[in-house]
N, CA, C and O atoms as a DFTB+ gen file, in Angstrom:
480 C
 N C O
     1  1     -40.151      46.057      10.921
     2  2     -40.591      44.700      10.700
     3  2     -41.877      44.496      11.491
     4  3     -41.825      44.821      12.677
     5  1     -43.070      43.989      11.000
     6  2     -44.140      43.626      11.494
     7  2     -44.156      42.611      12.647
     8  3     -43.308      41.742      12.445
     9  1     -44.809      42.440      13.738
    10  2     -44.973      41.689      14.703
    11  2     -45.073      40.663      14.236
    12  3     -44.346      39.863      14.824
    13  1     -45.825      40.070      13.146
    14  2     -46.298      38.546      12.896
    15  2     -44.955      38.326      12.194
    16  3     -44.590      37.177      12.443
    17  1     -43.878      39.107      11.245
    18  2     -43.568      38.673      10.609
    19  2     -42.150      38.075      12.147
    20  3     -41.802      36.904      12.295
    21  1     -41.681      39.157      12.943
    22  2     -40.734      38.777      14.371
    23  2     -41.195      37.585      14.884
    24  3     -40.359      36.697      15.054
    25  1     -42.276      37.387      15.151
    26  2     -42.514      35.977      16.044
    27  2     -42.427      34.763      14.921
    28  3     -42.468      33.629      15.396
    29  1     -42.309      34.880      13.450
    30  2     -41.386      34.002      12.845
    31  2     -39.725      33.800      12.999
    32  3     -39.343      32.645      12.814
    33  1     -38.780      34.717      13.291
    34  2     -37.509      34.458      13.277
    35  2     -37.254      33.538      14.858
    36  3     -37.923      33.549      15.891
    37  1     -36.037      32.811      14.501
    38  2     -35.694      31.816      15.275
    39  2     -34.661      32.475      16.286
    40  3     -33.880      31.814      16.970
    41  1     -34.741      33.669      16.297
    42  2     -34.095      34.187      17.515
    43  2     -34.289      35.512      17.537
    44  3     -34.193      36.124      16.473
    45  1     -34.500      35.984      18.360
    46  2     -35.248      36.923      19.579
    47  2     -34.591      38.264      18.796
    48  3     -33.507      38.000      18.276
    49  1     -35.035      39.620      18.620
    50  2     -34.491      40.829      17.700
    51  2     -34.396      41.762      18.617
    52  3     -34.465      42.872      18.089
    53  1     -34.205      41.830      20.338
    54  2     -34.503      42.798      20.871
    55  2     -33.671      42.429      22.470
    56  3     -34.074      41.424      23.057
    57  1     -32.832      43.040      22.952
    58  2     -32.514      43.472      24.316
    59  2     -32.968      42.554      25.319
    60  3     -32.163      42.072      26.116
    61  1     -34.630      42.169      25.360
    62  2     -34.988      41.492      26.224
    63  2     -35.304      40.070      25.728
    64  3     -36.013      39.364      26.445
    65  1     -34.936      39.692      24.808
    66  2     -34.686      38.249      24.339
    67  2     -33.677      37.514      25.099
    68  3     -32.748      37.925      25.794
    69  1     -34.235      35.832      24.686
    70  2     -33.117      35.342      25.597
    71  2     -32.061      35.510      24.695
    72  3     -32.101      35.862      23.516
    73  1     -30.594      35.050      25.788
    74  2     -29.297      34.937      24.583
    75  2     -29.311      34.083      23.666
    76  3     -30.172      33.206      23.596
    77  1     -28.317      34.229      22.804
    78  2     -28.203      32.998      21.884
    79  2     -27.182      32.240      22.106
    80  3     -26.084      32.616      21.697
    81  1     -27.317      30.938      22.842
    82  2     -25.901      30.222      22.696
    83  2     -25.791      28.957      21.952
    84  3     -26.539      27.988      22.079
    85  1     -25.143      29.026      21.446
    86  2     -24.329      27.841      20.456
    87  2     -23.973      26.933      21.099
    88  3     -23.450      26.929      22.213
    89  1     -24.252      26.061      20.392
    90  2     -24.123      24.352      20.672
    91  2     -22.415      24.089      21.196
    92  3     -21.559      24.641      20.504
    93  1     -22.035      23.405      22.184
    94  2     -20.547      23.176      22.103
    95  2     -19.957      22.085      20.820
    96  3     -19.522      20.962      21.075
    97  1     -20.022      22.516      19.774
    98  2     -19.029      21.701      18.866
    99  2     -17.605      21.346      18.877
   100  3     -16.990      21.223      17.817
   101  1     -17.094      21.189      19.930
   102  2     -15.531      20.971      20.255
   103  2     -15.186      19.264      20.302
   104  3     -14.137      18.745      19.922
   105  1     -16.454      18.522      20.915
   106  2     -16.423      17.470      20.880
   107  2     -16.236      16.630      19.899
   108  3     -15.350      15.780      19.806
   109  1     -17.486      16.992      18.812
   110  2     -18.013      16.379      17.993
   111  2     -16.799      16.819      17.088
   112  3     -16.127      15.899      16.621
   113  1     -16.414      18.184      16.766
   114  2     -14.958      18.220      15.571
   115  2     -13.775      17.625      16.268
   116  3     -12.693      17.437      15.713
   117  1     -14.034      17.347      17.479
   118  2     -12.584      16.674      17.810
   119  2     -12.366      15.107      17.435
   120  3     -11.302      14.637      17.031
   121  1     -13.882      14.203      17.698
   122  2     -14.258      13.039      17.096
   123  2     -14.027      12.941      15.928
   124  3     -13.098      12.235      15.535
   125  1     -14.928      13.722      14.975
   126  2     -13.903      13.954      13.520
   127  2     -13.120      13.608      13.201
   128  3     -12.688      12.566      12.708
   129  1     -12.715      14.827      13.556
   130  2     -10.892      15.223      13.182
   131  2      -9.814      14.244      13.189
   132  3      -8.824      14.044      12.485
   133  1     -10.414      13.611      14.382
   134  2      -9.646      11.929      15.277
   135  2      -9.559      11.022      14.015
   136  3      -8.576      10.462      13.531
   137  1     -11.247      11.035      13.495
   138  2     -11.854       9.930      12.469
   139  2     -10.750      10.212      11.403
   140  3      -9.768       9.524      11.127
   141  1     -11.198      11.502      10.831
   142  2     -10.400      11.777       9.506
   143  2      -9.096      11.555       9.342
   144  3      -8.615      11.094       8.306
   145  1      -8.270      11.959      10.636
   146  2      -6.961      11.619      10.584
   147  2      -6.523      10.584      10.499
   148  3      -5.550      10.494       9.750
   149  1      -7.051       9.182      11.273
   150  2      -7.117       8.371      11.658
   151  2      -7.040       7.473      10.084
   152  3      -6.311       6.487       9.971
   153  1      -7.607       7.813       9.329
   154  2      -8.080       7.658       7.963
   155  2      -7.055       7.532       6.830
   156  3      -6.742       6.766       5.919
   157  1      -6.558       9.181       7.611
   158  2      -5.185       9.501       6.448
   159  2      -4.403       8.835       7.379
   160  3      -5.310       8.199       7.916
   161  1      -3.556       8.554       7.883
   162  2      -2.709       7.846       8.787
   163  2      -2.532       6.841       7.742
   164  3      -1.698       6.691       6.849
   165  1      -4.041       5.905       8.300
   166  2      -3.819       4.435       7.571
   167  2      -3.581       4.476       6.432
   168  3      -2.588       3.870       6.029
   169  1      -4.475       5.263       5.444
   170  2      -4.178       5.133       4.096
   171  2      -2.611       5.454       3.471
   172  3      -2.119       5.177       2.377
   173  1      -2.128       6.074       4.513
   174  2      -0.288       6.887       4.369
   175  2       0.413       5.379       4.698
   176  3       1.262       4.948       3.916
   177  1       0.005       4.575       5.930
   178  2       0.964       3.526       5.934
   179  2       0.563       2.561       5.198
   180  3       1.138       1.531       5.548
   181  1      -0.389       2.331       4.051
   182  2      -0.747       1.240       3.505
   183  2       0.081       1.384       1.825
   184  3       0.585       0.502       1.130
   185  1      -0.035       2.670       1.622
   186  2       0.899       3.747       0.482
   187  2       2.303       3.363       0.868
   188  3       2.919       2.939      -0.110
   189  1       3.062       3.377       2.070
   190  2       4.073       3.445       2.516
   191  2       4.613       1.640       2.286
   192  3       5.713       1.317       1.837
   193  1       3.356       0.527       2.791
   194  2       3.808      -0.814       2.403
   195  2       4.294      -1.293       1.110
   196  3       5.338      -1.855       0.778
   197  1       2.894      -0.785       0.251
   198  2       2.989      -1.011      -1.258
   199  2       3.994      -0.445      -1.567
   200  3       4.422      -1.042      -2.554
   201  1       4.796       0.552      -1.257
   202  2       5.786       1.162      -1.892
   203  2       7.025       0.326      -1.294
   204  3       7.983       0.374      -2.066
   205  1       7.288      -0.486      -0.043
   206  2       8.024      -1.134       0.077
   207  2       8.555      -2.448      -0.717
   208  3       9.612      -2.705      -1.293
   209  1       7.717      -2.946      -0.560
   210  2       6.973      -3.933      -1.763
   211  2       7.124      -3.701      -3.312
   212  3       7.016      -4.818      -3.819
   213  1       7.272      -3.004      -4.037
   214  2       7.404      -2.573      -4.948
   215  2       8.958      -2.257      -5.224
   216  3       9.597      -2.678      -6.188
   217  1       9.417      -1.476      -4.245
   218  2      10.724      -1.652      -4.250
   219  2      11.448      -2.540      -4.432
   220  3      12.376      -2.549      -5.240
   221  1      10.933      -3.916      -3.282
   222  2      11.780      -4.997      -3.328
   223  2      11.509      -5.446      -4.688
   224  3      12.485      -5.431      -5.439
   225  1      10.294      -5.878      -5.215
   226  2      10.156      -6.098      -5.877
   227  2      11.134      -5.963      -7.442
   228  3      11.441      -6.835      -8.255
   229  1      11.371      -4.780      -7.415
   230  2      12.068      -4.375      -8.814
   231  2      13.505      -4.633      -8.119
   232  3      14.245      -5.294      -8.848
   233  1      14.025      -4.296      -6.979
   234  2      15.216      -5.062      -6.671
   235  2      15.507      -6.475      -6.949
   236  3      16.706      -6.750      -6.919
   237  1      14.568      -7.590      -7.256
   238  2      14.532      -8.480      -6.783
   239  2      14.861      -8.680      -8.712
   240  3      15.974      -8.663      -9.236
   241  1      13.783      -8.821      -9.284
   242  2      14.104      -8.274     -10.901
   243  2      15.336      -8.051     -11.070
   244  3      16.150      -8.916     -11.392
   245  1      15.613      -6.751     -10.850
   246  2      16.805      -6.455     -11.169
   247  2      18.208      -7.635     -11.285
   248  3      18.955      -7.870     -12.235
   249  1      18.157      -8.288      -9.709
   250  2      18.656      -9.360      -9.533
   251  2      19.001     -10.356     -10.749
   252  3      20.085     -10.655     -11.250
   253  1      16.994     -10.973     -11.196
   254  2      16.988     -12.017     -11.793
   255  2      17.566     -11.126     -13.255
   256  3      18.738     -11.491     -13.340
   257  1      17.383     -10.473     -14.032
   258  2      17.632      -9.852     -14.843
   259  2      19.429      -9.761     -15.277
   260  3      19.835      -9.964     -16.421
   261  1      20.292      -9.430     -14.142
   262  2      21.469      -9.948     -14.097
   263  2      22.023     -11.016     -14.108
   264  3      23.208     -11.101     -14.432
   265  1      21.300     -12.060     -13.761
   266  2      21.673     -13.634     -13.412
   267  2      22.317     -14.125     -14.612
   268  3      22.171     -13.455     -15.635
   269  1      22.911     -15.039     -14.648
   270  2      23.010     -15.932     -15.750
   271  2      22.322     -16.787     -16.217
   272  3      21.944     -17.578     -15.352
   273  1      22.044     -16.961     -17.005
   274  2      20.920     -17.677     -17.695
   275  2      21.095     -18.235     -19.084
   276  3      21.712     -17.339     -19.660
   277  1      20.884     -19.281     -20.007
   278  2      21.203     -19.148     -21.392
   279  2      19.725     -19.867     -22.142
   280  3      19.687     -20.843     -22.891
   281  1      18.595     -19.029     -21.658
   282  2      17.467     -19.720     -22.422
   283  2      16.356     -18.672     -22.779
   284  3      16.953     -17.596     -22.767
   285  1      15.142     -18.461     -23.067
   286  2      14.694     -17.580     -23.513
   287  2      13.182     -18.034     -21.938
   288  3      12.487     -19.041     -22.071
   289  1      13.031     -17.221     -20.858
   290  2      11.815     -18.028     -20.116
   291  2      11.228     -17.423     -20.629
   292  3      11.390     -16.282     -21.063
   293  1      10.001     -18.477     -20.681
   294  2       8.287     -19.058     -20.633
   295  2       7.426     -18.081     -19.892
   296  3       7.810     -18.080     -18.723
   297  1       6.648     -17.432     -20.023
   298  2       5.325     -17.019     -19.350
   299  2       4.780     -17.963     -18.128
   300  3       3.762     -18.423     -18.643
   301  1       4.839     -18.393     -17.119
   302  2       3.811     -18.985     -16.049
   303  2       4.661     -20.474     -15.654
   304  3       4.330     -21.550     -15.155
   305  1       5.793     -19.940     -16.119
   306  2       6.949     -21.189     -15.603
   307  2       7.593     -20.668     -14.456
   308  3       7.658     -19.456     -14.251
   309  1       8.077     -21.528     -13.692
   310  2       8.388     -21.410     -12.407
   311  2       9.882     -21.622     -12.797
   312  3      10.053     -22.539     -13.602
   313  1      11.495     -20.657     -12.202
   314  2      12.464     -20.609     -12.366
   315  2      13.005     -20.607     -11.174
   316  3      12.561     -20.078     -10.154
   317  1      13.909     -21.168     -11.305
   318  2      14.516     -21.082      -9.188
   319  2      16.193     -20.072      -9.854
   320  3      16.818     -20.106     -10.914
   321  1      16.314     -19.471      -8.859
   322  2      17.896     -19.158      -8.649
   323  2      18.509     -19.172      -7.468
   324  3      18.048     -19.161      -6.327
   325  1      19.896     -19.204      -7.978
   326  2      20.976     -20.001      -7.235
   327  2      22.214     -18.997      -7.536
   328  3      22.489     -18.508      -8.631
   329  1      23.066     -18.755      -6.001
   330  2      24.374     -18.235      -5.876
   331  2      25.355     -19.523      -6.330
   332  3      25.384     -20.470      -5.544
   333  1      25.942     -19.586      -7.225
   334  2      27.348     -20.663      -7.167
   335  2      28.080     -20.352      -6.832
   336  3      28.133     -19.177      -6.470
   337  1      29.251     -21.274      -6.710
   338  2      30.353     -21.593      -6.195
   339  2      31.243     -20.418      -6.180
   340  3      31.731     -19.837      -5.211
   341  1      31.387     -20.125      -7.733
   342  2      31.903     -18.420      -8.221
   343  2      31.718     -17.244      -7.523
   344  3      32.516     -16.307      -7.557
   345  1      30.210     -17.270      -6.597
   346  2      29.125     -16.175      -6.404
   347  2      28.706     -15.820      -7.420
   348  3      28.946     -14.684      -7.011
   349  1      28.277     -15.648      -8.433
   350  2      27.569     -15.816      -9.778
   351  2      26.340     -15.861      -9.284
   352  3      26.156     -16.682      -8.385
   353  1      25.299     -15.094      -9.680
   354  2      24.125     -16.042      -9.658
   355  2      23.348     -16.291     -11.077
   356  3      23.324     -15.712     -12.163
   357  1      22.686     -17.517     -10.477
   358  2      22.332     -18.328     -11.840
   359  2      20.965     -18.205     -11.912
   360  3      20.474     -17.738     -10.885
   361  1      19.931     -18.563     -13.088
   362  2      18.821     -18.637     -12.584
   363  2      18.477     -20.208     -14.007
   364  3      18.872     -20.389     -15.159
   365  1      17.420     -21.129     -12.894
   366  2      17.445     -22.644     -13.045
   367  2      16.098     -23.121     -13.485
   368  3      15.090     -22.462     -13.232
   369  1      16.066     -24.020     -14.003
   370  2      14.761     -24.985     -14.201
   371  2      14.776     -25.999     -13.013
   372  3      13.795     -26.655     -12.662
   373  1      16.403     -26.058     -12.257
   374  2      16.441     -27.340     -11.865
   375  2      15.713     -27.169     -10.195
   376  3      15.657     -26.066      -9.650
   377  1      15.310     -28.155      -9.684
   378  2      14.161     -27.630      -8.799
   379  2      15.593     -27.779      -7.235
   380  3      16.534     -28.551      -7.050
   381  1      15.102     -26.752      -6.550
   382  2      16.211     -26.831      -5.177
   383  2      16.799     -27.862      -4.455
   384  3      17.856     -27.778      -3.831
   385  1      15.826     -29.183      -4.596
   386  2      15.560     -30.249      -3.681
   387  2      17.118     -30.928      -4.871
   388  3      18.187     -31.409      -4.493
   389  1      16.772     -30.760      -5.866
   390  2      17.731     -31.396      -6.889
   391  2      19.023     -31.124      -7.103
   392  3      19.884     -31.865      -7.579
   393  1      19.112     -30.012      -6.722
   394  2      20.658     -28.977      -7.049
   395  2      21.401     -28.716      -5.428
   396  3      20.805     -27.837      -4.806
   397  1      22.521     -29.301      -4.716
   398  2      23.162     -28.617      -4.092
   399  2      23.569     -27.223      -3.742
   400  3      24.576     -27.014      -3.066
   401  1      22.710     -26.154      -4.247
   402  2      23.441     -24.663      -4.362
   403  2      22.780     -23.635      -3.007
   404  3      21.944     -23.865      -2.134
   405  1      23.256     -22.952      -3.199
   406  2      22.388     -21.653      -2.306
   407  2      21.172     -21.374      -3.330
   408  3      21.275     -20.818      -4.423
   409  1      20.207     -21.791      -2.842
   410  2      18.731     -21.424      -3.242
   411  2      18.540     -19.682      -2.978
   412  3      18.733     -19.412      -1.792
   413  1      18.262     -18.676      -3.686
   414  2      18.046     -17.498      -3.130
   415  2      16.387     -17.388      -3.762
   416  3      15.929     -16.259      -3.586
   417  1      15.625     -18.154      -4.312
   418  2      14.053     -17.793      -4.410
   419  2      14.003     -18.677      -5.755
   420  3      14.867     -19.104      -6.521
   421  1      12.304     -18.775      -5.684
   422  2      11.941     -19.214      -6.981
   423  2      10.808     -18.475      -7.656
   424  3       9.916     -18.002      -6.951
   425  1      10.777     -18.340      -8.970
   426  2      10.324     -16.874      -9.134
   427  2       9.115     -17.314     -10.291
   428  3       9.245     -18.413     -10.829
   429  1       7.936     -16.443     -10.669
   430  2       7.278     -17.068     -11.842
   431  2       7.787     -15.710     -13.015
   432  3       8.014     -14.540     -12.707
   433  1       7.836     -16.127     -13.931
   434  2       7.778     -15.063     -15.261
   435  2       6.345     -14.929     -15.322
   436  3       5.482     -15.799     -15.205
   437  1       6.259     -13.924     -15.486
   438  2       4.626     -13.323     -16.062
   439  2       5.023     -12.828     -17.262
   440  3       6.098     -12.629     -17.828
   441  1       3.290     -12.609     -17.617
   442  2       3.241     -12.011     -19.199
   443  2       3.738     -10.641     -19.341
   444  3       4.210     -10.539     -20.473
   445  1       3.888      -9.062     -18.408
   446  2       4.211      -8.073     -18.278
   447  2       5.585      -8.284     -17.974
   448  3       6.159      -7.490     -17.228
   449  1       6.282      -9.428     -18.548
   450  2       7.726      -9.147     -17.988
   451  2       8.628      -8.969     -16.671
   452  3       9.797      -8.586     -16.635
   453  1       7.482      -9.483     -15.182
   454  2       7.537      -8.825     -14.239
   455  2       8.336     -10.733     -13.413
   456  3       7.835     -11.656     -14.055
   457  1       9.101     -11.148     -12.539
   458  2       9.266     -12.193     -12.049
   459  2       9.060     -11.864     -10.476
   460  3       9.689     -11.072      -9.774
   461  1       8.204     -12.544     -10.211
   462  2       7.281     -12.622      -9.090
   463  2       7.456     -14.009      -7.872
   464  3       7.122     -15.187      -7.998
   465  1       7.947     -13.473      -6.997
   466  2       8.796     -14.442      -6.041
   467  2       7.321     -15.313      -6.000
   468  3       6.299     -14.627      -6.000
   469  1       7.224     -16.329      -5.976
   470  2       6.538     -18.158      -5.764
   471  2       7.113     -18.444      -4.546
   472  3       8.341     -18.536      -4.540
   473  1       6.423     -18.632      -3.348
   474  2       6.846     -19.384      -1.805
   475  2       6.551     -20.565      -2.467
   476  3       5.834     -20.761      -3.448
   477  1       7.486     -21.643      -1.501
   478  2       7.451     -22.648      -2.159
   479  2       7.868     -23.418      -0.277
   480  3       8.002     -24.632      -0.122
């Protein structure tokens, strides 16, 4: 290799060159690593909520789905249900304040078929 072309390379080709030492990267991949994990963590317990949530959710369905009922519900109507006397549960137009019963939620029907607890 030619002289002009050696005093281009970025490190030394010969015995009496200095050494080559490398940067300490232990820090900086440990910062990382911290970051990235840190990342998946959250995104695992936010996966982990929605899936709680979802659960109840179709539990909760399930529920209204069993109830007694004798009407066909409405899309974006608000339905309350109620444990009776029997333990039965019912599900109502009649609003909680109105009915003596065990209130267990009031729910909306949506268009996907889905009944979606309403705080009230």
């Amino acid at each position: 290799m030619s002289d002009k072309k050696r005093s281009l390379l970025p490190y030394g080709d010969n015995v009496s060159a200095p050494a080559i030492t490398l940067p300490n990267n232990d820090l900086f991949r440990s910062e990382r690593g911290s970051l990235a994990r840190n990342y998946f963590e959250n995104r695992l317990h936010l996966l982990n909520e929605e899936y709680l949530q979802l659960i109840e959710l179709a539990r909760e369905n399930e529920m209204i789905y069993k109830a007694q009922y004798n009407f066909v519900p409405r899309v974006g109507q608000i339905y309350h249900l109620y444990r009776i006397e029997s333990g039965a549960i019912t599900l109502s137009l009649i609003e909680p304040k109105a009915w003596n019963k065990e209130h267990l939620g009031s729910y909306e029907y949506t268009a996907d078929s889905i009944w979606k607890r309403v705080e009230k």
